[in-house]
C-alpha positions in Angstrom: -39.0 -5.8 -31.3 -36.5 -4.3 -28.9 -39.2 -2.1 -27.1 -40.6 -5.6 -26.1 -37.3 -7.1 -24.8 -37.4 -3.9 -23.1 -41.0 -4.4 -21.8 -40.2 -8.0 -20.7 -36.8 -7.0 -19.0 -38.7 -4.3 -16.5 -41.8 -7.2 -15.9 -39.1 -9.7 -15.2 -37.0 -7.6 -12.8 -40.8 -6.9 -11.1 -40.9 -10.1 -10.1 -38.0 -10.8 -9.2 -38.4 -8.1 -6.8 -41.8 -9.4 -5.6 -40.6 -12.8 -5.2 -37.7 -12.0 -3.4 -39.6 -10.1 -0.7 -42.3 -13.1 -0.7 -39.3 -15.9 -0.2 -38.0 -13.3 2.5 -41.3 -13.6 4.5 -41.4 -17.1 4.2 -37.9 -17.6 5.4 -39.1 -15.3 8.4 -42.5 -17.5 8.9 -39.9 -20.8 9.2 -37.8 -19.1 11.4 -41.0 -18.3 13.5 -42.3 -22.2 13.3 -38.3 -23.7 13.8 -38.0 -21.6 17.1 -38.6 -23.4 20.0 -41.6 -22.2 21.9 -39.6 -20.3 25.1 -37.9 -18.6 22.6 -41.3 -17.6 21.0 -42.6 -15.9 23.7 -39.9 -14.0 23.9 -40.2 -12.7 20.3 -44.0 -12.4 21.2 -42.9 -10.0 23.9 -41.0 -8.0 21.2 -43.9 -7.8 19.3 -46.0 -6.0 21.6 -43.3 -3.8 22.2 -43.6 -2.7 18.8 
């Protein structure tokens, strides 16, 4: 029984991981839509540099 709990704690803290770094990408795609466009080409720019 405890072995599960165990099993369910590590699958749980997976996804918490996961989803964090999905919501983190999202937040950086908004960031990327809310900026206004001579601002974009700017980050554009910084892309390339890259």
């Amino acid at each position: 029984k405890s072995e599960t709990f165990i099993t369910f704690k590590k699958l749980l803290k997976m996804i918490v991981e996961r989803s964090r770094s999905v919501l983190e990408q999202l937040l950086q795609y908004l960031d990327f839509i809310l900026v206004p466009n001579h601002q974009k080409k700017n980050t554009f720019q910084n892309f390339g540099d890259c």
